[in-house]
C-alpha positions as CSV (number, residue, x, y, z in Angstrom):
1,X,-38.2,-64.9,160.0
2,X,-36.4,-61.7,160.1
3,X,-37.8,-58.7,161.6
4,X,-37.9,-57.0,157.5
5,X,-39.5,-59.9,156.4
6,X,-42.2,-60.2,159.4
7,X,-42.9,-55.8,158.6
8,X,-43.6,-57.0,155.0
9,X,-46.1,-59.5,156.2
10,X,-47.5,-57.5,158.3
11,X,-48.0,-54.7,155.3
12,X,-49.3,-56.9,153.1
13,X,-51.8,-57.7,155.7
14,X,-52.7,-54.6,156.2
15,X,-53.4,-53.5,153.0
16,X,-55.7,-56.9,152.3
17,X,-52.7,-58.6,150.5
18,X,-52.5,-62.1,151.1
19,X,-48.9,-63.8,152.5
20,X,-48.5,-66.7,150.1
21,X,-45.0,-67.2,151.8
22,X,-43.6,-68.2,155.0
23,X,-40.0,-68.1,155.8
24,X,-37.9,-69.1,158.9
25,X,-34.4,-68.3,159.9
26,X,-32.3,-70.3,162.5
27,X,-28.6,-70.3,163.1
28,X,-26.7,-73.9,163.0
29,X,-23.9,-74.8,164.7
30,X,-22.7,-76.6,161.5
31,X,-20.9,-76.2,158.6
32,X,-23.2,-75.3,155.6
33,X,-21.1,-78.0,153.8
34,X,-22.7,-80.4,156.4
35,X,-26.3,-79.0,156.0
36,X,-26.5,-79.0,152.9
37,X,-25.4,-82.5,151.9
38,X,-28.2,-83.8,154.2
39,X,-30.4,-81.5,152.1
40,X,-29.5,-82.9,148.9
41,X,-30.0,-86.5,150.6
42,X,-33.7,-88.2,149.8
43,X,-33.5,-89.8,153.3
44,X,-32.5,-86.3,154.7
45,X,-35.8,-84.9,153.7
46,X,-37.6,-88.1,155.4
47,X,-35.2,-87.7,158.8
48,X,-35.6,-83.8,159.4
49,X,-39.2,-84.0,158.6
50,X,-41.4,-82.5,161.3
51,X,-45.0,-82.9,159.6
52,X,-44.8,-86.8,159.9
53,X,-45.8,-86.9,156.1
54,X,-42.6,-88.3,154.7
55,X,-42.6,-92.0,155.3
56,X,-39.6,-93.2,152.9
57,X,-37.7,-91.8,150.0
58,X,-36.2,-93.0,146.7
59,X,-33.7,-91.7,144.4
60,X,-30.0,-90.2,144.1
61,X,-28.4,-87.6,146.2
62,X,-29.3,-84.4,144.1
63,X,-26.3,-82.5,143.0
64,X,-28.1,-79.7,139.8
65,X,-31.2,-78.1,139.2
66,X,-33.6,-80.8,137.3
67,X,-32.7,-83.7,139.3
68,X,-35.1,-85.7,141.2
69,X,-36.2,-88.4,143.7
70,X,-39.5,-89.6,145.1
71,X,-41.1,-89.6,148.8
72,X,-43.5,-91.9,150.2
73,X,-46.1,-89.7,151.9
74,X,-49.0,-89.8,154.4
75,X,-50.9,-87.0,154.8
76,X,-52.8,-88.9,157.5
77,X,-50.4,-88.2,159.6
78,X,-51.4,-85.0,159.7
79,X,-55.6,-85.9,159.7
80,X,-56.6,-82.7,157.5
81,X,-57.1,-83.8,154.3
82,X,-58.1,-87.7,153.3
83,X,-55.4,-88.3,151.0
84,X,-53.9,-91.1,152.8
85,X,-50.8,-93.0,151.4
86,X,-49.3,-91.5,148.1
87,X,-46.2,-90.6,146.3
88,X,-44.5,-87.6,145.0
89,X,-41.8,-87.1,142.9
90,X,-39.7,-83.7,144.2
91,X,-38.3,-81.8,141.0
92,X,-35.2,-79.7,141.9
93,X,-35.7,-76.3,140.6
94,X,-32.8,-74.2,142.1
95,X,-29.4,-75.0,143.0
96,X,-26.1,-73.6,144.1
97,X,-23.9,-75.6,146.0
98,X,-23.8,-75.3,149.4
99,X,-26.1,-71.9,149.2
100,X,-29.6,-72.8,147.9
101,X,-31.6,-76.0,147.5
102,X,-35.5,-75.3,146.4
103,X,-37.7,-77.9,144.7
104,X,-41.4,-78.6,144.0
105,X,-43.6,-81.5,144.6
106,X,-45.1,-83.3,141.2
107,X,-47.9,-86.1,140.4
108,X,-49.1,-87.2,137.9
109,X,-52.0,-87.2,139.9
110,X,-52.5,-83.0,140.3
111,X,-52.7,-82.0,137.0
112,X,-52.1,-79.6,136.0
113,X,-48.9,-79.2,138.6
114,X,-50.1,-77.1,141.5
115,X,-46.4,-75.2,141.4
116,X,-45.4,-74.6,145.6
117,X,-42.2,-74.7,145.9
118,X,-40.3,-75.4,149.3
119,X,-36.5,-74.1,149.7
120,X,-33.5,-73.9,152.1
121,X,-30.9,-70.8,151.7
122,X,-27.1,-71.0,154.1
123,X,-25.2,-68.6,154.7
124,X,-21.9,-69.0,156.9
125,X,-21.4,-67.6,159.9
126,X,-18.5,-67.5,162.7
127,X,-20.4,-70.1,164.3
128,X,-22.3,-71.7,161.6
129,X,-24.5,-71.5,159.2
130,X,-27.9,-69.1,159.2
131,X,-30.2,-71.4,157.6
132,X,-33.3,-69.9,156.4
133,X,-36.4,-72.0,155.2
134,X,-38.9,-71.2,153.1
135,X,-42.7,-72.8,151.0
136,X,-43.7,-70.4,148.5
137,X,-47.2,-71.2,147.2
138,X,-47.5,-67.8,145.2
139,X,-47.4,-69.4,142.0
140,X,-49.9,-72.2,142.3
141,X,-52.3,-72.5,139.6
142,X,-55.6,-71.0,140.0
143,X,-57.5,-74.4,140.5
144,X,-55.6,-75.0,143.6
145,X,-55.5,-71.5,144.6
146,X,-59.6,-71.3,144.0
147,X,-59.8,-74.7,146.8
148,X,-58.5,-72.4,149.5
149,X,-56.2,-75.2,150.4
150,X,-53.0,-73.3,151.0
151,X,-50.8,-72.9,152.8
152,X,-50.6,-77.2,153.0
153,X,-48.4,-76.5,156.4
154,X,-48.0,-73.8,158.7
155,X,-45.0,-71.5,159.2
156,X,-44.1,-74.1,162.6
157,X,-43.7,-77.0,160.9
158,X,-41.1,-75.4,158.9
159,X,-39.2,-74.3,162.8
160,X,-39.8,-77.5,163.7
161,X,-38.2,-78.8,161.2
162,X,-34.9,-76.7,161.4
163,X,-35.0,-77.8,165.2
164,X,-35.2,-81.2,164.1
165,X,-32.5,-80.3,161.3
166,X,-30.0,-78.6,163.7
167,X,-30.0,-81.3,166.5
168,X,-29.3,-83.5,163.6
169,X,-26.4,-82.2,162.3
170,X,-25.3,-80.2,165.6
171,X,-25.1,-84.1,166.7
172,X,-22.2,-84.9,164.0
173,X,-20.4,-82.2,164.3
């Protein structure tokens, strides 16, 4: 997280705001070219996962905005919630080659869609790429919000899972 971004959670804190977004930053010694092919990979998803939710995935490499694929997930793995073994269908919501990859989990099982929305932004650098990710669950709809559910992770298991992402494609390079 950069130091701008951690002040502005800290305001919001202090003035009884609630952070509804966590965002880490971690510089890659890989091209963003690299990175972000894995990203647009199902199987990449299931590899640099850190949670141990994603089992298995199904679907096309994503190349636009509206494209899709499915993950097999556990949330046992995690032991917080007893949803067991279930699938997911990851909508694509923003794109730019190479730059930004963001997309949201669907089911037709949450109705209506509870509307979080995970993301990964690149940006070269001499030695790199500074990858920055992010899960957004500002937007969720009220019945979710009104569980007191959310955040579904915590801000490490996205750093975990740019560790796991970096020594991944650090590996190939």
């Amino acid at each position: 997280m950069t130091a701008e971004r951690a002040q502005q959670e800290e305001d919001q804190v202090e003035q009884g705001e609630q952070v509804e977004r966590f965002e880490v930053v971690r510089a890659i010694a890989a091209p963003a070219a690299r990175i972000f092919g894995l990203l647009c990979d199902p199987d990449g998803h299931v590899a640099i996962d850190s949670s141990g939710m994603l089992q298995a995935a199904d679907g096309d490499t994503v190349r636009a905005a509206g494209d899709s694929f499915v993950v097999h997930m556990d949330r046992e793995a995690l032991n917080d919630r007893p949803l067991g073994r279930y699938d997911v269908t990851v909508e694509i919501t923003r794109f730019e080659q190479d730059t930004l990859i963001e997309w949201t989990p669907t089911s037709p099982a949450l109705q209506p869609s509870v509307n979080h929305h995970f993301g990964y932004r690149l940006r070269p650098t001499a030695d790199g790429t500074e990858v920055t990710s992010y899960y957004d669950w500002s937007r969720i709809h009220e019945r979710y919000r009104a569980a007191g559910i959310f955040p579904i992770l915590q801000e490490s298991a996205l750093r975990a899972t740019l560790g796991i992402l970096a020594r991944t494609v650090e590996r190939t390079a």
